[in-house]
N, CA, C and O atoms as a Tripos MOL2 file, in Angstrom:
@<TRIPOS>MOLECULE
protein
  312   311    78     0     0
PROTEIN
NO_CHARGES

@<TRIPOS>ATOM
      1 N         112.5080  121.4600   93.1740 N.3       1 UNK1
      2 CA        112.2160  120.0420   93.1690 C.3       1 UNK1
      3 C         112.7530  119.4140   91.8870 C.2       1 UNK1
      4 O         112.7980  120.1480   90.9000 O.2       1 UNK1
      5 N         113.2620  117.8600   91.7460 N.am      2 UNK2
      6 CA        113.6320  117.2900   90.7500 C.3       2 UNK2
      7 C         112.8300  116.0440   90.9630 C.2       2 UNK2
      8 O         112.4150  115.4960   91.9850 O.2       2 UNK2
      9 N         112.7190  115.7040   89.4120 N.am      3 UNK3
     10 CA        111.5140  114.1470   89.3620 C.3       3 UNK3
     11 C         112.7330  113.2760   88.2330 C.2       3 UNK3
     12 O         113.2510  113.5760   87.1580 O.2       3 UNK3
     13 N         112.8000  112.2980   88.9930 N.am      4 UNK4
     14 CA        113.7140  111.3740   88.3060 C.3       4 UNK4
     15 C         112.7460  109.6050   88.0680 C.2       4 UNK4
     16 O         111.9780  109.0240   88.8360 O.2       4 UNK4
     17 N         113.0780  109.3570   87.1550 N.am      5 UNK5
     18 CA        112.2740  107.8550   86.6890 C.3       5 UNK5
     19 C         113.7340  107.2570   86.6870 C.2       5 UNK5
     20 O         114.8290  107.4770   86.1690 O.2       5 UNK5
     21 N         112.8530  105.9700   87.9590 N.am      6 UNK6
     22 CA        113.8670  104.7970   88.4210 C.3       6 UNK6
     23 C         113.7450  103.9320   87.5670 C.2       6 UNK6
     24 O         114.7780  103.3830   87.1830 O.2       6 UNK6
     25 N         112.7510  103.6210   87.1230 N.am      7 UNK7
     26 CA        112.2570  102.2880   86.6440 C.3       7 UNK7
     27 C         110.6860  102.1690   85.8990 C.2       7 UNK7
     28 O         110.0810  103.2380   85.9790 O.2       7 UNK7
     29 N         110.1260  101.3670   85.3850 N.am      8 UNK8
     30 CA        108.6340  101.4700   84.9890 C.3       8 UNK8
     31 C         107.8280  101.8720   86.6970 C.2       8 UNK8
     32 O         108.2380  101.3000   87.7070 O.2       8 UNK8
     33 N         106.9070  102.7040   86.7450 N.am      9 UNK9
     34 CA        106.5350  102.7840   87.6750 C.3       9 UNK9
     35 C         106.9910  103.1530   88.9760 C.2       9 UNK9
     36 O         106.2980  103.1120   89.9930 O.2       9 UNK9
     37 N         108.6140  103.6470   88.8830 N.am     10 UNK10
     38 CA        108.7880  104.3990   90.2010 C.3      10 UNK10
     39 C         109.7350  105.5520   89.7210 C.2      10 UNK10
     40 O         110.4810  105.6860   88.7510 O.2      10 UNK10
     41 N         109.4330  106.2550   90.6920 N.am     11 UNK11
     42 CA        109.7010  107.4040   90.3780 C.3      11 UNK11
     43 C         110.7600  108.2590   91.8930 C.2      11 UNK11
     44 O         110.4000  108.0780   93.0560 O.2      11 UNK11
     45 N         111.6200  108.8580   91.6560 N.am     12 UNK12
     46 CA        112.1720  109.8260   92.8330 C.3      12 UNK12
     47 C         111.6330  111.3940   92.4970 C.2      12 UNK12
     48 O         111.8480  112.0740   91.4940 O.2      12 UNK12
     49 N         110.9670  111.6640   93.5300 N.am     13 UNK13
     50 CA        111.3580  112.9630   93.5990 C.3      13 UNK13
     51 C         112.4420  113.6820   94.7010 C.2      13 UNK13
     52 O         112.4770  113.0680   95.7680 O.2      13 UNK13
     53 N         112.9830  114.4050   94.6600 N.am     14 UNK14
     54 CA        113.8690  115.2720   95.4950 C.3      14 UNK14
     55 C         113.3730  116.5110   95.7990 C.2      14 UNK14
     56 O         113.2320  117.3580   94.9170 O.2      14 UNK14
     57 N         113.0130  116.7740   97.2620 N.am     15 UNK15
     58 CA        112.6700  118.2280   97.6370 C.3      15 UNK15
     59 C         114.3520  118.8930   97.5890 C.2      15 UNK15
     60 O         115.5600  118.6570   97.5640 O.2      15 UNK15
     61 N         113.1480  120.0070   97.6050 N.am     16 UNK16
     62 CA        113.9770  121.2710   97.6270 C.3      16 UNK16
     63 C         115.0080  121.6680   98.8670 C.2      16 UNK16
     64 O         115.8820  122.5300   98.7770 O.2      16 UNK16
     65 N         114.7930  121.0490   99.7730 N.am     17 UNK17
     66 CA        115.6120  120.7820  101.3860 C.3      17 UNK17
     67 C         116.6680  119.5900  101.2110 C.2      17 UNK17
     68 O         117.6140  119.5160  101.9950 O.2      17 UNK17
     69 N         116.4960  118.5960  100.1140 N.am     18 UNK18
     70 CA        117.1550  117.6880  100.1700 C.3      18 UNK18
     71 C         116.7470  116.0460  100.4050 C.2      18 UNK18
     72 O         117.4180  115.0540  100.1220 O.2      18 UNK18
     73 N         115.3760  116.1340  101.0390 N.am     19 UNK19
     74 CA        114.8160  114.8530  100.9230 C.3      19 UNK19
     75 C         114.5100  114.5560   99.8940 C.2      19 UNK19
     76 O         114.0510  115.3610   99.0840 O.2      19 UNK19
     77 N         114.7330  112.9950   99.6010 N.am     20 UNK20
     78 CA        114.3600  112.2690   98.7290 C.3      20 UNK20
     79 C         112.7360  111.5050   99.1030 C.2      20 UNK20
     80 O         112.2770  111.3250  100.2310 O.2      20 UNK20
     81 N         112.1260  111.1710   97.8610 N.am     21 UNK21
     82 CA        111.0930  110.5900   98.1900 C.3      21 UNK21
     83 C         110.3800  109.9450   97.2190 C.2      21 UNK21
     84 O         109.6750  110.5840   96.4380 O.2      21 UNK21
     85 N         110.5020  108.4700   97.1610 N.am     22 UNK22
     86 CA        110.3600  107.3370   96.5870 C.3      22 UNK22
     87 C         108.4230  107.2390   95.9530 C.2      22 UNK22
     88 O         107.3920  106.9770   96.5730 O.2      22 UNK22
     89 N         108.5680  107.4430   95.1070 N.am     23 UNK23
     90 CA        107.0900  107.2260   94.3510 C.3      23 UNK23
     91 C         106.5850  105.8880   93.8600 C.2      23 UNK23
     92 O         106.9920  105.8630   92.6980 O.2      23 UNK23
     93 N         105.7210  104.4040   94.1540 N.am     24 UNK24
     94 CA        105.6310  103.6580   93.2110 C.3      24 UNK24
     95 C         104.4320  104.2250   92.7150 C.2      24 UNK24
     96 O         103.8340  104.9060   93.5480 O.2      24 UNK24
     97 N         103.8630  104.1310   91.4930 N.am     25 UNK25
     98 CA        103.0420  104.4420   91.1470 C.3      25 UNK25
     99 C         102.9490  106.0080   91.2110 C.2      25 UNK25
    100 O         103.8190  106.8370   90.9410 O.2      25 UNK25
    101 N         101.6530  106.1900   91.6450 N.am     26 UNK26
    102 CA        101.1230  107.4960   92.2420 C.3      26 UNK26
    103 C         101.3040  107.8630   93.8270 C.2      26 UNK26
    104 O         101.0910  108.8610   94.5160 O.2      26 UNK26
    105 N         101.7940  106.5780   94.0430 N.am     27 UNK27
    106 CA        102.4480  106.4990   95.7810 C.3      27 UNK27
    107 C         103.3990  106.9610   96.3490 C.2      27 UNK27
    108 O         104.4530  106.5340   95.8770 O.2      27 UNK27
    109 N         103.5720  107.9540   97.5170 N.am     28 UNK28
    110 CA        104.9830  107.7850   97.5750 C.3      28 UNK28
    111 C         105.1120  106.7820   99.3060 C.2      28 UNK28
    112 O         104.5160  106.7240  100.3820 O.2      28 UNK28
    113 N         106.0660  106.2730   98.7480 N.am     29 UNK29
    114 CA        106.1170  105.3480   99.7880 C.3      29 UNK29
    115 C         107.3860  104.7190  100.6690 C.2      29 UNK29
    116 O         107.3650  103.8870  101.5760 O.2      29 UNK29
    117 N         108.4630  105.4090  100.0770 N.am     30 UNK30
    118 CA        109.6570  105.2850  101.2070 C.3      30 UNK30
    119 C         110.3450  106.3140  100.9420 C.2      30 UNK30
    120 O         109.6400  107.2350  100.5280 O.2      30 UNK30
    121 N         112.4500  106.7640  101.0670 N.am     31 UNK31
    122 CA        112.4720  107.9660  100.8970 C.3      31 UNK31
    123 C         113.6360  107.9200  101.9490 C.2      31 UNK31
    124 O         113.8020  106.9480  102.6860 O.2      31 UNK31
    125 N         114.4630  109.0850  101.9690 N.am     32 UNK32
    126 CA        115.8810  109.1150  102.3140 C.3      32 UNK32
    127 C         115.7140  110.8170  102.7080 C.2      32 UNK32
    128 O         115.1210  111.6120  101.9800 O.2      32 UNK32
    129 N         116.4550  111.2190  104.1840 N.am     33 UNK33
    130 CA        116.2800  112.4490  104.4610 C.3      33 UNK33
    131 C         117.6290  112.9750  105.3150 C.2      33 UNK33
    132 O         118.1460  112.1260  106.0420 O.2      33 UNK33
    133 N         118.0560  113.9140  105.2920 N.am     34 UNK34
    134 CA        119.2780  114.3580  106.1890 C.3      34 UNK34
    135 C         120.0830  114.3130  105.3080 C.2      34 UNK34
    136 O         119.9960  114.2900  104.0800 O.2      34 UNK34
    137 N         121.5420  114.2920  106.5740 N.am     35 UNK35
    138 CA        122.3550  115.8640  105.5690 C.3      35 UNK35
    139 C         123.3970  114.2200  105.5490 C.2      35 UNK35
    140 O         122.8330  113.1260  105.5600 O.2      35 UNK35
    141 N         125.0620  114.3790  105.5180 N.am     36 UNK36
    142 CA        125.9310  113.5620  105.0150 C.3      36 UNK36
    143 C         126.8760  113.1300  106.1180 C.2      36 UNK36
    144 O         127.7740  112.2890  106.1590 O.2      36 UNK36
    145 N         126.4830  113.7980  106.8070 N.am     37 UNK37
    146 CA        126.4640  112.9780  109.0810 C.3      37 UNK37
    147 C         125.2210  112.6640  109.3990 C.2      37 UNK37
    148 O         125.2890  111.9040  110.3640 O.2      37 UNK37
    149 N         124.4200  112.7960  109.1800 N.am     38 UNK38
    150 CA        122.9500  112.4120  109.8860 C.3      38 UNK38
    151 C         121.9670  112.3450  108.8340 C.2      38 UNK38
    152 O         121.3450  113.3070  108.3830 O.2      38 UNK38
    153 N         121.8480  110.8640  108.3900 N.am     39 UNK39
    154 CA        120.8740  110.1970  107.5930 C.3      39 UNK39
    155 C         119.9630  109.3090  107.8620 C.2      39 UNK39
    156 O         120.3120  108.3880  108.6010 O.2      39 UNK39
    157 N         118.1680  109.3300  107.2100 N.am     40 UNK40
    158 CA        117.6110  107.9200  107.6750 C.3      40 UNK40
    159 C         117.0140  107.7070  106.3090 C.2      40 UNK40
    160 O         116.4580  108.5080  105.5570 O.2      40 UNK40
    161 N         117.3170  106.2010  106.1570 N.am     41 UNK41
    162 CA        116.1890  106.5490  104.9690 C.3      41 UNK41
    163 C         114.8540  105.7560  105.9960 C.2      41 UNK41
    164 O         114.7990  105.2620  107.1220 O.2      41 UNK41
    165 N         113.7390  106.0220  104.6730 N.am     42 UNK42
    166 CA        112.1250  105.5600  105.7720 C.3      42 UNK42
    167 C         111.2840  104.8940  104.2750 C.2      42 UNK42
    168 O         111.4660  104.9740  103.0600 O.2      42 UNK42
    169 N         110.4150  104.3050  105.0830 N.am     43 UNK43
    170 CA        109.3780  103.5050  104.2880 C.3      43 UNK43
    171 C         108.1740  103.4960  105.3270 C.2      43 UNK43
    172 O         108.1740  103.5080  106.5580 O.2      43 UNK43
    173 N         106.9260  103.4650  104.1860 N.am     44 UNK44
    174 CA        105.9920  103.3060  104.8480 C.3      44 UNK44
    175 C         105.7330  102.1550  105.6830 C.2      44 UNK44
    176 O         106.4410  101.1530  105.5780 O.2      44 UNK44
    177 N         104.5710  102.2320  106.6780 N.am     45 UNK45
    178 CA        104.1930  101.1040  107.6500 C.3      45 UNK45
    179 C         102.9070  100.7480  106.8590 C.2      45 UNK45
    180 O         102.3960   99.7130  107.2860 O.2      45 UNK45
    181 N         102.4180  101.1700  106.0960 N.am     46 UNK46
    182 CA        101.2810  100.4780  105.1230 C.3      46 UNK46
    183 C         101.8100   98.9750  103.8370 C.2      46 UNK46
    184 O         102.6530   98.8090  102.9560 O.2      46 UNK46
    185 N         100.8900   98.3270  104.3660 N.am     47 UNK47
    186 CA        101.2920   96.9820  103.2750 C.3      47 UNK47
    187 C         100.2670   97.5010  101.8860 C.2      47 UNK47
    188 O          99.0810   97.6630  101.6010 O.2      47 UNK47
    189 N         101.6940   97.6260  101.2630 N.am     48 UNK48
    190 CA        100.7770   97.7310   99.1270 C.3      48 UNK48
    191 C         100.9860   96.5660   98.7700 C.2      48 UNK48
    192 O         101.1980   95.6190   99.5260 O.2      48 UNK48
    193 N         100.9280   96.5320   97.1730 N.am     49 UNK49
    194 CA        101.2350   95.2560   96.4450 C.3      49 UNK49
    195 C         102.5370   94.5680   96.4300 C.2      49 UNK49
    196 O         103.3870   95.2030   97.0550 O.2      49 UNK49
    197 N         102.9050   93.6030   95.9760 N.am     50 UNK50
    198 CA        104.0560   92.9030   95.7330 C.3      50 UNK50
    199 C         104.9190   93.4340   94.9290 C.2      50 UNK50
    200 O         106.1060   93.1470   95.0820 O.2      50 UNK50
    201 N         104.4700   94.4290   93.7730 N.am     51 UNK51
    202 CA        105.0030   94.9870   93.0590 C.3      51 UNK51
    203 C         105.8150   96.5500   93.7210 C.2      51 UNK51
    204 O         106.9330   97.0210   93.5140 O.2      51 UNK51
    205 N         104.4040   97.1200   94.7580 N.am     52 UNK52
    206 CA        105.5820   98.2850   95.2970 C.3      52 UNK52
    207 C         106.2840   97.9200   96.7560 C.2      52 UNK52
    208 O         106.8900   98.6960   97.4950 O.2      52 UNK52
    209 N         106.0600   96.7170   96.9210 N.am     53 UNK53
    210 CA        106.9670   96.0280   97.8620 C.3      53 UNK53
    211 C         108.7090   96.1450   97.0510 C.2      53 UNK53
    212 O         109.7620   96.3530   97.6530 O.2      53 UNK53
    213 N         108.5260   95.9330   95.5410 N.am     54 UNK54
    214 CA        110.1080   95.5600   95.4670 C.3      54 UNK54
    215 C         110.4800   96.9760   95.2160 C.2      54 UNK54
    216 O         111.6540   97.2720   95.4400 O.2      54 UNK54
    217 N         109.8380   97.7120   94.8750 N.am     55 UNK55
    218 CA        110.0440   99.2750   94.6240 C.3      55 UNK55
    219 C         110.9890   99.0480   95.5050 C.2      55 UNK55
    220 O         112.1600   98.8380   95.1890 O.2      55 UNK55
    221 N         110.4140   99.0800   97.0660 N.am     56 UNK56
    222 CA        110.6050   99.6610   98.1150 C.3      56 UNK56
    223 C         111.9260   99.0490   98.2360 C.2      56 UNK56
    224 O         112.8820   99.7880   98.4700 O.2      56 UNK56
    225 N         112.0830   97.9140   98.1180 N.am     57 UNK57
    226 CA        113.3530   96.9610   98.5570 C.3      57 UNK57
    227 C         113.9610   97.2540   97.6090 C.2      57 UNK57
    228 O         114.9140   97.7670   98.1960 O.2      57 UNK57
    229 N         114.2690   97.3790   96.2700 N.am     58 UNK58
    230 CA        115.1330   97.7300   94.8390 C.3      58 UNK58
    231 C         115.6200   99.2020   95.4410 C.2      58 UNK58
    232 O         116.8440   99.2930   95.3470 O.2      58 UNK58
    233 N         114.8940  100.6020   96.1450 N.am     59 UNK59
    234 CA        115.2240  101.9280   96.6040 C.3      59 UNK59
    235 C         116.1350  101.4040   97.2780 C.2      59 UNK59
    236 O         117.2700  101.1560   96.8710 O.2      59 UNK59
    237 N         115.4530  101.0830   98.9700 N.am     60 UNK60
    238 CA        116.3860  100.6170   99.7240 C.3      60 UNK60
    239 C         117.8630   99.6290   99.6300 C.2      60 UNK60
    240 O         118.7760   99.6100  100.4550 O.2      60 UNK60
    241 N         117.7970   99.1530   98.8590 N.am     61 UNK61
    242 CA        118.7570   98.4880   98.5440 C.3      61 UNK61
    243 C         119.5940   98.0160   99.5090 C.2      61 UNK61
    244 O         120.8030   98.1570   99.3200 O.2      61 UNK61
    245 N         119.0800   97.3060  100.8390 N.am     62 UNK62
    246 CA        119.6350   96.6710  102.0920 C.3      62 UNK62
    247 C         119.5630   97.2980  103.3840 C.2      62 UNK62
    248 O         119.5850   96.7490  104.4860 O.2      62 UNK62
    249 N         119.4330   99.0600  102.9800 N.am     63 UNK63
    250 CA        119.9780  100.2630  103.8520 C.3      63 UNK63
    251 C         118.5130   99.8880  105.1500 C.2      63 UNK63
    252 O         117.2900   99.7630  105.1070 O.2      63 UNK63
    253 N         119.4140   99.8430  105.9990 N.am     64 UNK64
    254 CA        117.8300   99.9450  107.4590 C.3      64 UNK64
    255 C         117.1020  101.0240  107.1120 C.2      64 UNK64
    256 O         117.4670  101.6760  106.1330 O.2      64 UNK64
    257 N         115.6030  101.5230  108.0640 N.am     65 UNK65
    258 CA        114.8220  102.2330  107.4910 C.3      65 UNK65
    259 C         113.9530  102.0740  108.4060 C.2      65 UNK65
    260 O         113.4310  101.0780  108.9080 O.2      65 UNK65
    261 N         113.8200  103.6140  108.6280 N.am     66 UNK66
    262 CA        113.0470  104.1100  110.0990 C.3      66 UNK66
    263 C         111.8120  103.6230  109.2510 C.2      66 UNK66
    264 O         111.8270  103.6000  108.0210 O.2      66 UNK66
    265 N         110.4890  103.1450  110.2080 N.am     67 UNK67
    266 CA        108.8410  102.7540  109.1180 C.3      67 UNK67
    267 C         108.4110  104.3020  110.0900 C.2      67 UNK67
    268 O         108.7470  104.6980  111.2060 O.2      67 UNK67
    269 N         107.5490  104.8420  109.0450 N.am     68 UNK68
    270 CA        106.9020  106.0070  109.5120 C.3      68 UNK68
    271 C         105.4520  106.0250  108.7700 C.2      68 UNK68
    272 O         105.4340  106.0220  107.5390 O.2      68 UNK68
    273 N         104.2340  106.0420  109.5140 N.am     69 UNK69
    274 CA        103.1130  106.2350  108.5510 C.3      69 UNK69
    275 C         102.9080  106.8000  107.4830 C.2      69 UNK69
    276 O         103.3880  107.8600  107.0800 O.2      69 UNK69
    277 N         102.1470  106.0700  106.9610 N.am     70 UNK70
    278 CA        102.2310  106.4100  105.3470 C.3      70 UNK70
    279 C         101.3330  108.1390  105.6170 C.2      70 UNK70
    280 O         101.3960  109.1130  104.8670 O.2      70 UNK70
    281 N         100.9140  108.0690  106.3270 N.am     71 UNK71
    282 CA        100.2600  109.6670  106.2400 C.3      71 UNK71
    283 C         101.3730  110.6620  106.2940 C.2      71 UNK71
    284 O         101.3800  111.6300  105.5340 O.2      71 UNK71
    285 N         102.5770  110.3880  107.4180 N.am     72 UNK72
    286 CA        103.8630  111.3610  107.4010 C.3      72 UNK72
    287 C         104.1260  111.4740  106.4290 C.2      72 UNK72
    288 O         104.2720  112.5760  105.8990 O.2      72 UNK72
    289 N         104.3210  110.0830  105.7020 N.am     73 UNK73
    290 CA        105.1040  110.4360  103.8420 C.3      73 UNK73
    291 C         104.3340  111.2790  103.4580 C.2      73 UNK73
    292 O         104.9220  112.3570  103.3800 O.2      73 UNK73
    293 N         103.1920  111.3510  103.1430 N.am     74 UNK74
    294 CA        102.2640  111.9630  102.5700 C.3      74 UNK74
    295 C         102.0970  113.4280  102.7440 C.2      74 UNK74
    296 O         101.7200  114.2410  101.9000 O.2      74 UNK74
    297 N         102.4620  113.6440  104.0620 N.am     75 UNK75
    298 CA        102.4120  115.2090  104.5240 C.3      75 UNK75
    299 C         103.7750  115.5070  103.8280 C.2      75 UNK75
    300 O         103.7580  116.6240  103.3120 O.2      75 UNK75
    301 N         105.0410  114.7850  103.6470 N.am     76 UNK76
    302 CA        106.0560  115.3160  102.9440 C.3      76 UNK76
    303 C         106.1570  115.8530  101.6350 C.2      76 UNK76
    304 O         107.0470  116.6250  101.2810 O.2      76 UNK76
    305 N         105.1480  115.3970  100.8550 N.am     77 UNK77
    306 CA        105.1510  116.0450   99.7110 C.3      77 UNK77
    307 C         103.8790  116.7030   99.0350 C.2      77 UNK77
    308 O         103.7350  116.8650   97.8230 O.2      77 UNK77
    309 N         102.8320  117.1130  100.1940 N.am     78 UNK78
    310 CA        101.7300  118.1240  100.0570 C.3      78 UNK78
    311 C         102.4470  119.0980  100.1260 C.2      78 UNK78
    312 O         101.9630  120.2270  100.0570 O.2      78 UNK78
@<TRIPOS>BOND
     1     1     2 1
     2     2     3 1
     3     3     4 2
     4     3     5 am
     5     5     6 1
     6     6     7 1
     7     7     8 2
     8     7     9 am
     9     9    10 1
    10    10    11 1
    11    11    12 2
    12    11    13 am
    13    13    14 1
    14    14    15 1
    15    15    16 2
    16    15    17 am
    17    17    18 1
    18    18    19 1
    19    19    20 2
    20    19    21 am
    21    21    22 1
    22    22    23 1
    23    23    24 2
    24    23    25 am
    25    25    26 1
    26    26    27 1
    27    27    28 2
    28    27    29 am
    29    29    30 1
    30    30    31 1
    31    31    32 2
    32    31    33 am
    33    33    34 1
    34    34    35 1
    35    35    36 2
    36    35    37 am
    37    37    38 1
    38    38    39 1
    39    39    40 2
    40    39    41 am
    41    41    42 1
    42    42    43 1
    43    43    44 2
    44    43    45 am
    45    45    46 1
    46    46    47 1
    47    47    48 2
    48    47    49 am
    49    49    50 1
    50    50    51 1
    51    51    52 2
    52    51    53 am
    53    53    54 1
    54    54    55 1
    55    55    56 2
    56    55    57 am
    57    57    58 1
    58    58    59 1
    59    59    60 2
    60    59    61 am
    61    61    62 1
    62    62    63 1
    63    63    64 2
    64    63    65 am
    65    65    66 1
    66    66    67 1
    67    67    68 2
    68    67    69 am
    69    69    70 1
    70    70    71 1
    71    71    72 2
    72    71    73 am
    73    73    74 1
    74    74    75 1
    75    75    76 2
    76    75    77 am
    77    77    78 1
    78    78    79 1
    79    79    80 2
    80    79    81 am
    81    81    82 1
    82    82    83 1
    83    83    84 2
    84    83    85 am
    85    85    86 1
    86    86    87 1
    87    87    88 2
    88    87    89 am
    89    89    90 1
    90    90    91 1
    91    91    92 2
    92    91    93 am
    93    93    94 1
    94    94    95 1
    95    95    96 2
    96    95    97 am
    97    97    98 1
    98    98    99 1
    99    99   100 2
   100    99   101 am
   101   101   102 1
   102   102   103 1
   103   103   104 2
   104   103   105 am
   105   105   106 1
   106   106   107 1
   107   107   108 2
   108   107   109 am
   109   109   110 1
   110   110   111 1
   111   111   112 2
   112   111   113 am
   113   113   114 1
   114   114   115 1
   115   115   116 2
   116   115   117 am
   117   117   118 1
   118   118   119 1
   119   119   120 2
   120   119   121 am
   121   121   122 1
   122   122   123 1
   123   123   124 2
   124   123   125 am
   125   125   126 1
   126   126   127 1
   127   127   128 2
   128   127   129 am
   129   129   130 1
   130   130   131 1
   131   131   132 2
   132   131   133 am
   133   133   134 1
   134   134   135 1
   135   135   136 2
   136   135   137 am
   137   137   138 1
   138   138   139 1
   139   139   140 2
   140   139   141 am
   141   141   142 1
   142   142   143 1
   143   143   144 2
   144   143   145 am
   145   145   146 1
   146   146   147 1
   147   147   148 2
   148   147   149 am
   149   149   150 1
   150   150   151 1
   151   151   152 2
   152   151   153 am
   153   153   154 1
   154   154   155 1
   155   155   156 2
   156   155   157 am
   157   157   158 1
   158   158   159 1
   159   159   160 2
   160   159   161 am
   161   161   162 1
   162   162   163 1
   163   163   164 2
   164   163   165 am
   165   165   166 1
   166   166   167 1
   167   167   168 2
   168   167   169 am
   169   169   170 1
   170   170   171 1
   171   171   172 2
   172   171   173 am
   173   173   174 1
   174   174   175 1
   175   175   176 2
   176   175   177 am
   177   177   178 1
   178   178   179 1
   179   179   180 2
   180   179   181 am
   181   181   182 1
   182   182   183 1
   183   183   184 2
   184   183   185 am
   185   185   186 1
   186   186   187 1
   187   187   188 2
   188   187   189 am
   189   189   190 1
   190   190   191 1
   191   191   192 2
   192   191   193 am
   193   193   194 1
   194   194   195 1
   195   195   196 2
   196   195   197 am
   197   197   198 1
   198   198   199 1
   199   199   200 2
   200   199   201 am
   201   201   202 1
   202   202   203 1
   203   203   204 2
   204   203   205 am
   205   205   206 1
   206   206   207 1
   207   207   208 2
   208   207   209 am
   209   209   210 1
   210   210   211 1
   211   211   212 2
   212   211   213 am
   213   213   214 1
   214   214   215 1
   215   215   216 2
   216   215   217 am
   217   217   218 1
   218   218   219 1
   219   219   220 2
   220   219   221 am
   221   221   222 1
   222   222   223 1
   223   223   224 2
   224   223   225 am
   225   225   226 1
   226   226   227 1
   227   227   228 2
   228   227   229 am
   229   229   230 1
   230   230   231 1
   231   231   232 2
   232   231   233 am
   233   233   234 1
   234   234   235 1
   235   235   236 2
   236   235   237 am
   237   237   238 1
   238   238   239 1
   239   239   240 2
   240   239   241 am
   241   241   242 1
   242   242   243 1
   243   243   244 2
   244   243   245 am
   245   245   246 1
   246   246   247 1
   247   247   248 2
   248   247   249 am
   249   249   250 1
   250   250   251 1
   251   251   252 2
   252   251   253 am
   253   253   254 1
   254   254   255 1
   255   255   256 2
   256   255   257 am
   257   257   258 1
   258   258   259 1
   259   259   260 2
   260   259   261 am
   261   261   262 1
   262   262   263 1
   263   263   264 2
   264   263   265 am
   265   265   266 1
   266   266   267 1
   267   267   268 2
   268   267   269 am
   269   269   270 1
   270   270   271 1
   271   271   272 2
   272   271   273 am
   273   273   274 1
   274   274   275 1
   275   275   276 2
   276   275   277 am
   277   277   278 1
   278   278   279 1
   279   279   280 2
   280   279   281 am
   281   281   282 1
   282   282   283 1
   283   283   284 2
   284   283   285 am
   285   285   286 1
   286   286   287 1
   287   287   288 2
   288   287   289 am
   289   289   290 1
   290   290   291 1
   291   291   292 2
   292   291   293 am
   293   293   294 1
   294   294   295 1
   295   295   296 2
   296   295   297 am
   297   297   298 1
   298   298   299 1
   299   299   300 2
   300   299   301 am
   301   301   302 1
   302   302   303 1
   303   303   304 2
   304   303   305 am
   305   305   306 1
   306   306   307 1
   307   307   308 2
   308   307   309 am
   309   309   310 1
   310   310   311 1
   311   311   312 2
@<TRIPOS>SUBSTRUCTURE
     1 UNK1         2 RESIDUE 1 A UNK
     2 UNK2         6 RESIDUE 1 A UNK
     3 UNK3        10 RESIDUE 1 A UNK
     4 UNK4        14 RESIDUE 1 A UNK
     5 UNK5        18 RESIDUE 1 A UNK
     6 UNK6        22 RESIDUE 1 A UNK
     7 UNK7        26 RESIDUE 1 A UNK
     8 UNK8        30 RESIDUE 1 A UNK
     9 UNK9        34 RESIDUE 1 A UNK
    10 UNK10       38 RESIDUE 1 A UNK
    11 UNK11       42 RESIDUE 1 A UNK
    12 UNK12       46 RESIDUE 1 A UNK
    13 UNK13       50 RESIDUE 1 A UNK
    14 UNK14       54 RESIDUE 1 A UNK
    15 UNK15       58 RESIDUE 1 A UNK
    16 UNK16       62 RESIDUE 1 A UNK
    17 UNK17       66 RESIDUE 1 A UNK
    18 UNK18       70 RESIDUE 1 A UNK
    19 UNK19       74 RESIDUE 1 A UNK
    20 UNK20       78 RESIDUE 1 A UNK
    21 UNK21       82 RESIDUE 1 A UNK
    22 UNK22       86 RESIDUE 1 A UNK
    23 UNK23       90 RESIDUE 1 A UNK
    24 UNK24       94 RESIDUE 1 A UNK
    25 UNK25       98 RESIDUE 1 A UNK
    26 UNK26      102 RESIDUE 1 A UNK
    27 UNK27      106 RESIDUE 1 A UNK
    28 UNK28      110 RESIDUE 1 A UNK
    29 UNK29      114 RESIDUE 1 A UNK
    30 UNK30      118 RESIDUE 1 A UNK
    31 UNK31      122 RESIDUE 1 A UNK
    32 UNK32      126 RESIDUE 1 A UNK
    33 UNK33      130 RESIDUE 1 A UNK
    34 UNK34      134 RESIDUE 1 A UNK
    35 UNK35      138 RESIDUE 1 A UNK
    36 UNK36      142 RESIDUE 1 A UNK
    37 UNK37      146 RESIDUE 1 A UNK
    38 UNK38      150 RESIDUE 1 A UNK
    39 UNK39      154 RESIDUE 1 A UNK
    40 UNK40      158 RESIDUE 1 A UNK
    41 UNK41      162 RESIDUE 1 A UNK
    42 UNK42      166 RESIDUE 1 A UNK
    43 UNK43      170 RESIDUE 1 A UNK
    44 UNK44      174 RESIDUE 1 A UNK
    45 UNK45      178 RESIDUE 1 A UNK
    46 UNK46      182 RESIDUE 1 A UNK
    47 UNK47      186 RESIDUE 1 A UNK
    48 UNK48      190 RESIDUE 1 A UNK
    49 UNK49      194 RESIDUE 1 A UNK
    50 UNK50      198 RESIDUE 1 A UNK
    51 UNK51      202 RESIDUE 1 A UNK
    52 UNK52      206 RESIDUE 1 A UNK
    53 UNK53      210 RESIDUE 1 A UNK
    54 UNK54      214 RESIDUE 1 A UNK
    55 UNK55      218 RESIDUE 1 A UNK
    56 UNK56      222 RESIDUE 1 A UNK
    57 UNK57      226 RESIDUE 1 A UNK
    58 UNK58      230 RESIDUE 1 A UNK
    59 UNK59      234 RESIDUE 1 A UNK
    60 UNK60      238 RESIDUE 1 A UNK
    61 UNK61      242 RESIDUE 1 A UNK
    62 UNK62      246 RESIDUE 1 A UNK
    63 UNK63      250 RESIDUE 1 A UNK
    64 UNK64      254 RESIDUE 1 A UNK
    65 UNK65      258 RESIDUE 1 A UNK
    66 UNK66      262 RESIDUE 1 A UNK
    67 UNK67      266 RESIDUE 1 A UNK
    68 UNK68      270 RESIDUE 1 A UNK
    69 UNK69      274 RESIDUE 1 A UNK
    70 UNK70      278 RESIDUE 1 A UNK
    71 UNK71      282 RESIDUE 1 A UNK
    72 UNK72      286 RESIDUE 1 A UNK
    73 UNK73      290 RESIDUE 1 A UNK
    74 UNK74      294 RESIDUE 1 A UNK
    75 UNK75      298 RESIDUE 1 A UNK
    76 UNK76      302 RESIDUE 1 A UNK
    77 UNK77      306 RESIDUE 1 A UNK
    78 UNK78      310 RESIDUE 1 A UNK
């Protein structure tokens, strides 16, 4: 695993398979998965603050984005 700081308050980690996965806070909450033919990135379907709203949109940076419950994210990096 690698932990990279985006910004005050967000954070990437990278599994060990290759997913990425977007931290605001103590949250993780969106996140990029697959190989370099077959990619999605994802964000949660839970509404946070305004602040990890732009997380989410500053990560994404325009890219579409499957919404997957925030519990899936969550099982991704237990």
């Amino acid at each position: 695993m690698k932990l990279k700081q985006l910004g005050s308050n967000m954070t990437v980690l990278t599994l060990n398979n290759g997913t990425e996965v977007l931290f605001s806070y103590e949250t993780p909450v969106a996140g990029f998965s697959g190989t370099s033919y077959d990619y999605t990135y994802f964000r949660t379907d839970q509404k946070w603050s305004k602040t990890t709203t732009r997380h989410v949109n500053k990560y994404l940076n325009g890219q579409d984005a499957a919404i997957l419950g925030q519990w899936e994210i969550n099982e991704m990096v237990s």
